[in-house]
C-alpha positions as a Python dict, from the first residue, in 0.01 Angstrom:
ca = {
    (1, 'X'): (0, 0, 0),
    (2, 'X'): (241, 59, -258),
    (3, 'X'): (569, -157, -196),
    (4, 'X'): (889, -306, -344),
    (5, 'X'): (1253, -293, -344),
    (6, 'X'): (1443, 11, -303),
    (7, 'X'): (1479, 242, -601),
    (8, 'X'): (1205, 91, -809),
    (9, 'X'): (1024, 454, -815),
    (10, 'X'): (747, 408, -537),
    (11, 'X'): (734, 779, -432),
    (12, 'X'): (766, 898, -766),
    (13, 'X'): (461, 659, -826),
    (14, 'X'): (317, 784, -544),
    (15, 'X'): (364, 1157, -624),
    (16, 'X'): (253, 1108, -966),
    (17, 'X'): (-116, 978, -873),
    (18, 'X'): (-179, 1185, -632),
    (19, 'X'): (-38, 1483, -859),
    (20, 'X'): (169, 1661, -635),
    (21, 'X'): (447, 1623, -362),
    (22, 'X'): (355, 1421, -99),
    (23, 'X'): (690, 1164, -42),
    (24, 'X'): (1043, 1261, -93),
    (25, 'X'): (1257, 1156, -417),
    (26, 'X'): (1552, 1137, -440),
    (27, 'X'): (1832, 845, -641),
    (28, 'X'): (1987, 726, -291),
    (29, 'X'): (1811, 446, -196),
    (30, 'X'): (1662, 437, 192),
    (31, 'X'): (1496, 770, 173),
    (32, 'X'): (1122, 668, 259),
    (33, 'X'): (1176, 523, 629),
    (34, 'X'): (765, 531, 738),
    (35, 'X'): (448, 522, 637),
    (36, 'X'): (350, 886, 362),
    (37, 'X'): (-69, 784, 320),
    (38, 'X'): (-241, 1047, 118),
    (39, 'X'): (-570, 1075, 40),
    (40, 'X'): (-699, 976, -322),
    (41, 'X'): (-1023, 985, -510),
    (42, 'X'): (-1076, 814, -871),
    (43, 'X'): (-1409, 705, -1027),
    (44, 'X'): (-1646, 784, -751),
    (45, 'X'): (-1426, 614, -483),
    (46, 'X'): (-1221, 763, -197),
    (47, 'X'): (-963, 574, -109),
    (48, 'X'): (-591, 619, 94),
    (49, 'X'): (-287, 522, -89),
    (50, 'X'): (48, 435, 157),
    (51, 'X'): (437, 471, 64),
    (52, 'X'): (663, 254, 193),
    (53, 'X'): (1035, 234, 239),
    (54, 'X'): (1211, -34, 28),
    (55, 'X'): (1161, -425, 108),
    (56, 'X'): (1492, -603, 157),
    (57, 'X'): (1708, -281, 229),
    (58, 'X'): (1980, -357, 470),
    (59, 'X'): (2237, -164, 584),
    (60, 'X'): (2263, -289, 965),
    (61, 'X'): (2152, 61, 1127),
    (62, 'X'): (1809, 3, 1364),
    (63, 'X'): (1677, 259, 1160),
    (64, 'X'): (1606, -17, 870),
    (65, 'X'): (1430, -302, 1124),
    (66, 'X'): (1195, -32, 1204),
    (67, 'X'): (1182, 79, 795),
    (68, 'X'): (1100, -295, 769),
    (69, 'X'): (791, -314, 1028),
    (70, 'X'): (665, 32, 858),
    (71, 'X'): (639, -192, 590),
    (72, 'X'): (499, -468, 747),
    (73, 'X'): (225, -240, 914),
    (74, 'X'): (130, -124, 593),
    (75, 'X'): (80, -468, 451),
    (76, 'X'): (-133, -586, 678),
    (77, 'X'): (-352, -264, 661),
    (78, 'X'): (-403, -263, 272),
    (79, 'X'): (-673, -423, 105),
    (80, 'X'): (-434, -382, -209),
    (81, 'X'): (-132, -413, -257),
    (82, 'X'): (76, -261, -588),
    (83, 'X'): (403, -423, -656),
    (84, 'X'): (598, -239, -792),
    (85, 'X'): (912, -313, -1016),
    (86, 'X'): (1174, -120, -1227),
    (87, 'X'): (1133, -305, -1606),
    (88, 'X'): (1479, -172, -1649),
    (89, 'X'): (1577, -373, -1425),
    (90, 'X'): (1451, -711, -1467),
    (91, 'X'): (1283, -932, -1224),
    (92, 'X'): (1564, -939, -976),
    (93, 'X'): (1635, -1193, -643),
    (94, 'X'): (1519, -918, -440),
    (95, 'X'): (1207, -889, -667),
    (96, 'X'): (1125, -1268, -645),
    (97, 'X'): (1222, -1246, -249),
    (98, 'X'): (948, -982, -254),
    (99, 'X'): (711, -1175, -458),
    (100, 'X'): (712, -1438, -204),
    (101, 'X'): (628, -1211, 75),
    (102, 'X'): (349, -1057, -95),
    (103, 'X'): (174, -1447, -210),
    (104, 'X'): (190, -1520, 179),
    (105, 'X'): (14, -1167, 266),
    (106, 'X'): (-264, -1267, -16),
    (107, 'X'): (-377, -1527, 185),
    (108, 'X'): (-592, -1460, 512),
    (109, 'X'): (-427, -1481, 836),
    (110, 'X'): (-504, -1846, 985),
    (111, 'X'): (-567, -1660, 1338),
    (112, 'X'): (-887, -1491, 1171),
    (113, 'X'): (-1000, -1810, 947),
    (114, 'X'): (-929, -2024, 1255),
    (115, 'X'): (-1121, -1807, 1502),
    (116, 'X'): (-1431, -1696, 1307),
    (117, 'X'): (-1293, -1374, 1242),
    (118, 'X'): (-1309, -1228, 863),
    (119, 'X'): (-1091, -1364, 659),
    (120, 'X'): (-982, -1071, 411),
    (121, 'X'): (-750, -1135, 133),
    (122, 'X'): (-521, -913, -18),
    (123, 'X'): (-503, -868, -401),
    (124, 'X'): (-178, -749, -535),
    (125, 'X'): (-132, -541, -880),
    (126, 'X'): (170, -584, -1059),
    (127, 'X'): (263, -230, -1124),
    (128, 'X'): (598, -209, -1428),
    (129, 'X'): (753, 119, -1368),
    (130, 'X'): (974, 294, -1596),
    (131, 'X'): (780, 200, -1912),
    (132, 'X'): (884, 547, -2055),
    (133, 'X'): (819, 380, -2426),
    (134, 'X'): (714, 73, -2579),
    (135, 'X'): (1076, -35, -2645),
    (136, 'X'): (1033, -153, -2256),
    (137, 'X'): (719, -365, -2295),
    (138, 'X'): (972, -687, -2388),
    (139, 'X'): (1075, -601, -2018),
    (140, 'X'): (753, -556, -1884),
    (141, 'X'): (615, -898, -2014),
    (142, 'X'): (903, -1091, -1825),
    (143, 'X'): (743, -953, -1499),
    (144, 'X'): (441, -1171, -1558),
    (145, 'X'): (645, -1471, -1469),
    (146, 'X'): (625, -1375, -1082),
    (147, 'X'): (277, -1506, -1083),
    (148, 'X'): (51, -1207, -1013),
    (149, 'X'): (-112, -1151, -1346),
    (150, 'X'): (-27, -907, -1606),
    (151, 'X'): (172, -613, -1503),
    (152, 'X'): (39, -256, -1565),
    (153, 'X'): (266, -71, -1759),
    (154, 'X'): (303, 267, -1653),
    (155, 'X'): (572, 546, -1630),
    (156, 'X'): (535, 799, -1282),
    (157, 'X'): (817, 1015, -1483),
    (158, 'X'): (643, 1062, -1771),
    (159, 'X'): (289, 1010, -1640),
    (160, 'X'): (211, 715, -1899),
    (161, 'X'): (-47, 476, -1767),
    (162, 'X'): (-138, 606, -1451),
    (163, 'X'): (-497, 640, -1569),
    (164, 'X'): (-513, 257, -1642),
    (165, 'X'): (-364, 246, -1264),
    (166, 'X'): (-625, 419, -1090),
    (167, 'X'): (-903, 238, -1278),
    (168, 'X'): (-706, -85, -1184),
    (169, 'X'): (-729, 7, -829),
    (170, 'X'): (-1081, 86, -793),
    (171, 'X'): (-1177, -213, -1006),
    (172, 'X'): (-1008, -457, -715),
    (173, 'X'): (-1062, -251, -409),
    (174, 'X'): (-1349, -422, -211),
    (175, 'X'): (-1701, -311, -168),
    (176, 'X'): (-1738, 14, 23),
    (177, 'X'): (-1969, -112, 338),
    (178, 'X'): (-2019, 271, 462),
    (179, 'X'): (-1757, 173, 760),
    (180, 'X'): (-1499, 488, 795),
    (181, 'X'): (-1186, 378, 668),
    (182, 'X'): (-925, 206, 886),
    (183, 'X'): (-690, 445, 1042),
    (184, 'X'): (-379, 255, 893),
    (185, 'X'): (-184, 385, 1223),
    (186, 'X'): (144, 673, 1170),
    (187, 'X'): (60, 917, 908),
    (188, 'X'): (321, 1167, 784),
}
């Protein structure tokens, strides 16, 4: 699941790995209301990847509580999470708002430990956007202060790192059991 604030180019991260048009971009934020999963293979492994709206938008229409469970959905379907920030930007309150969210969806839910179930964790990649040059990597090292490891640096406008990405991804995705994949519920 690829998530974060509004405007911190998800779809355009999106579009860029799976290299070609599959959510809409645009510079107003609130575009992406549900769920865009595409399929993705890198490295031997087939894999989806879901868009999501922005965390933390708000403009008091129902449209955005429903935005914000699309979200929520997609969360709790990944077995990764990217997090993914504007270095332009900073690490802003909405960022470390964010952040916080995403530690408590690491851990396992306490209904599955509690109940025998499995308990799966969710890793999170720190994914710095925008990293167009390395005049931006200053930026990008600030990021590691949120506490989920060294961000990747990458660019979806320029295609710059999204190589490193993909290996990234398929380095932390779990072990393939042979299961078919979960159907992560809408798919547009």
């Amino acid at each position: 699941a690829v998530v974060g604030r509004p405007n911190v180019g998800k779809s355009s991260l999106v579009n860029a790995l799976a290299r070609r048009r599959v959510s809409i971009v645009e510079p107003t934020p609130g575009v992406t209301r549900d769920r865009v999963v595409t399929p993705m293979a890198h490295a031997g492994r087939a894999f989806e990847l879901m868009d999501t709206g922005g965390i933390g938008m708000e403009d008091g229409t129902p449209i955005t509580a429903g935005v914000q469970r699309q979200i929520e959905a997609a969360i709790a379907a990944a077995d990764l999470i990217l997090f993914v920030l504007d270095v332009r930007d900073g690490v802003t309150a909405l960022d470390e708002k964010v952040a916080a969210r995403l530690r408590r969806a690491r851990r396992p839910p306490a209904a599955a430990t509690s109940a025998g179930g499995p308990a799966r964790s969710r890793a999170v990649l720190l994914v710095a956007n925008k990293v167009d040059t390395s005049a931006f990597d200053p930026g990008a090292a600030e990021l590691f202060r949120l506490g989920f490891g060294e961000p990747l640096r990458v660019s979806a406008l320029q295609r710059l790192g999204l190589q490193d990405l993909l290996d990234a991804i398929v380095a932390r995705l779990p072990a393939h059991d042979g299961s078919p994949p979960r159907a992560p519920g809408l798919r547009i």
